[in-house]
C-alpha positions, 0 to 999 in steps of 0.5 A: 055464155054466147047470146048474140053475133055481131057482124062487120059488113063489107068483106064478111057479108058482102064483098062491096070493098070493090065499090069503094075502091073504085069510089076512093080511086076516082076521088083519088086521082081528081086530086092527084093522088095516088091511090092502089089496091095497097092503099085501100087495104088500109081503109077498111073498117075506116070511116068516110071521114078517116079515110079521105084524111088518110087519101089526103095525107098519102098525097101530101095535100089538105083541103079547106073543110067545105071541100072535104065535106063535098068530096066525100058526098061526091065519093059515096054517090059514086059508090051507091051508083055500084052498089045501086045494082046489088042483089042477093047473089052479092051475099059471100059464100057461108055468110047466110048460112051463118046468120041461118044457124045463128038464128036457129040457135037462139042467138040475136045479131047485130050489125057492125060497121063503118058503112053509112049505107049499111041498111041501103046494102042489106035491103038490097041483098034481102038480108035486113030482116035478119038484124036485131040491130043495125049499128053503123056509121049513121049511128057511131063516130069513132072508128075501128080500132075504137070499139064503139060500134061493137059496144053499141051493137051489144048495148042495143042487143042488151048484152055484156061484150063477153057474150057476142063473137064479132066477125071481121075481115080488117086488123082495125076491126078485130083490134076493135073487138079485142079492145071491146073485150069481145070473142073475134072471128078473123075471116081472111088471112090467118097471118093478117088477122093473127090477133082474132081467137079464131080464123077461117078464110071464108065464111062458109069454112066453119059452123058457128056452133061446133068450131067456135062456140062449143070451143069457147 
């Protein structure tokens, strides 16, 4: 029986991977490295510190631990200037009608992300009140596939994994929920997210209720 949601943020919510990219980017090339829209594909669902050691060993350099403690304060303040100026209009299409009828169901929701400036996010799109728990990069240290933070989420829910359905957009993601024993939803590619039980290209292609849960 499915008791509760959990939400991956950025590509299922809001779209702010176009902030970290443009973040990761300007760090990128103040270390000549190279670093596209390919690369940074391969950062999503990874934590702060996993992926500038992935920006690193793209570029074949290493750096002393004080510099890569500076470079990631660096990068995320160059991403909260973006993200400074979001509002609900950012929220992706379906998403909050999802959350609504999640609500209207009875079922509690969980956020879970890599991101450590997820309450900042859901604040500023007017969302944070939906949350029975936030769980996030402040909270866990292992990333995606690891699947820490979806455990966590359902632990503070107090639920098994077996009763939430987690909504993701990376790989790293959805192999972190199928290694937490949870039911997935892929949200994008059909043909990248082949490993999710169920697959949408957005939020607003499906209702919670009749095309996922009555069918599990």
């Amino acid at each position: 029986m499915i008791r509760g949601i959990i939400f991956d943020l950025d590509g299922v919510i809001v779209d702010t991977a176009k902030y970290h990219y443009l973040a990761w980017q300007r760090m990128a090339q103040k270390l000549g490295v190279k670093f596209t829209e390919e690369e940074n594909e391969q950062l999503k669902g990874v934590s702060r510190r996993g992926s500038i050691e992935k920006i690193m060993n793209w570029g074949g350099i290493t750096l002393p631990e004080h510099e890569i403690e500076h470079w990631m304060k660096v990068k995320n303040e160059w991403y909260l200037e973006y993200v400074e100026a979001m509002s609900p209009s950012e929220i992706l299409p379906g998403a909050a009608e999802i959350i609504a009828e999640a609500k209207s169901l009875g079922l509690k929701i969980s956020l879970g992300s890599a991101s450590k400036n997820s309450q900042f996010i859901l604040e500023r799109v007017g969302l944070i009140q939906e949350f029975d728990a936030l769980v996030d990069g402040n909270v866990v240290s292992a990333s995606k596939p690891d699947p820490e933070v979806f455990l966590t989420g359902a632990k503070l829910l107090q639920l098994d994994p077996e009763e939430c359905i987690v909504f993701e957009d990376a790989v790293a993601g959805v192999q972190a929920a199928k290694n937490g024993n949870m039911t997935v939803v892929g949200i994008g590619d059909e043909t990248v997210l082949q490993e999710a039980d169920f697959n949408f290209q957005s939020m607003a292609d499906f209702s919670l209720k009749s095309d996922i849960i009555e069918k599990i």
